[in-house]
C-alpha positions, -999 to 999 in steps of 0.1 A, spaced: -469 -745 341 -449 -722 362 -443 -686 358 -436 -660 379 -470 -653 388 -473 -690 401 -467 -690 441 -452 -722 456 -471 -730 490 -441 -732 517 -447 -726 550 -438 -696 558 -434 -693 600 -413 -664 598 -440 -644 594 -457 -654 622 -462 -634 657 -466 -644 693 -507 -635 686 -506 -657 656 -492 -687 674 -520 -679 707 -545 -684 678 -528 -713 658 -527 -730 697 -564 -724 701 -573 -735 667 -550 -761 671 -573 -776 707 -603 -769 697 -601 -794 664 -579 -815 687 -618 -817 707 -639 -819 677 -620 -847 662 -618 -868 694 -651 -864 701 -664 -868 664 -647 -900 662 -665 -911 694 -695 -903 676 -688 -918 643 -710 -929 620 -738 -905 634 -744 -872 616 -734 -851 647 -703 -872 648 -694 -865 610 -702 -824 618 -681 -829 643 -648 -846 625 -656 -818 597 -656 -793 621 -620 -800 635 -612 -805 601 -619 -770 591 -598 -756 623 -569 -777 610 -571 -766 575 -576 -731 582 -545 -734 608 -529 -749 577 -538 -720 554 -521 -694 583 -487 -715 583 -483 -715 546 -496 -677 546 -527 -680 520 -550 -653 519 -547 -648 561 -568 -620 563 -599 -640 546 -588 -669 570 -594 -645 602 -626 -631 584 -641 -663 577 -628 -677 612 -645 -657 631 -684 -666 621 -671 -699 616 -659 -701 655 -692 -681 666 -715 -704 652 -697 -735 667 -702 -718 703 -740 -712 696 -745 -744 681 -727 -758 711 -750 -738 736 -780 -744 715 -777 -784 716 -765 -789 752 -788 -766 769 -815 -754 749 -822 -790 729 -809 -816 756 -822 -791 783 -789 -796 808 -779 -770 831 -758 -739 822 -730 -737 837 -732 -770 855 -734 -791 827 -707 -780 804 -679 -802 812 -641 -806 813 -640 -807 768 -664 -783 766 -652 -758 789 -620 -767 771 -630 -761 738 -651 -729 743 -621 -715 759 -600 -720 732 -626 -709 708 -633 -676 730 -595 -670 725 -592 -673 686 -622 -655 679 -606 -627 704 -567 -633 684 -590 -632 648 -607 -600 654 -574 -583 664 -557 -597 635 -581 -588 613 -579 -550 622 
């Protein structure tokens, strides 16, 4: 039933600013990381965290484009980012025990980048 209440979802790009695309671009690697390395990890429970993890940074980027509720996006982004960094920290170095920074790697360095980055371009958004 469609009334003039009813939104259609389009994407709406127009609307979007160079600090939305920096974020959309680190969303966008950082779920590029988690699904590459979820699938490597597949059917293990930290490789189905990890496929649902990149799935989340692809469906929020999805949410931005087509300009649903953006401001909750960057609100829920940004615990949603922070944990994935301490969970990251917590499982390399405090539970595997490697070596901080020596350890971290070419993906992880990557991805913590990139997730350093959006959590930086969701705070400023959100204000």
């Amino acid at each position: 039933m469609a009334t003039s209440e009813t939104q259609r979802l389009s994407p709406d790009v127009a609307s979007l600013d160079s600090l939305h695309w920096v974020g959309i671009v680190a969303a966008l690697v950082s779920a590029a990381v988690h699904l590459l390395l979820g699938v490597r990890m597949l059917p293990s429970g930290m490789g189905i965290s990890f496929v649902l993890a990149g799935l989340g940074f692809l469906g929020a980027v999805g949410l931005i484009v087509l300009n649903y509720r953006r401001r909750a996006v960057y609100a829920v982004g940004i615990p949603f980012t922070l944990v994935q960094i301490l969970l990251w920290y917590y499982v390399n170095f405090v539970s595997l025990g490697k070596s901080f920074p020596a350890d971290i790697g070419t993906l992880g360095a990557v991805d913590k980048i990139a997730q350093v980055v959006l959590i930086a371009v969701l705070v400023v958004l959100l204000r």
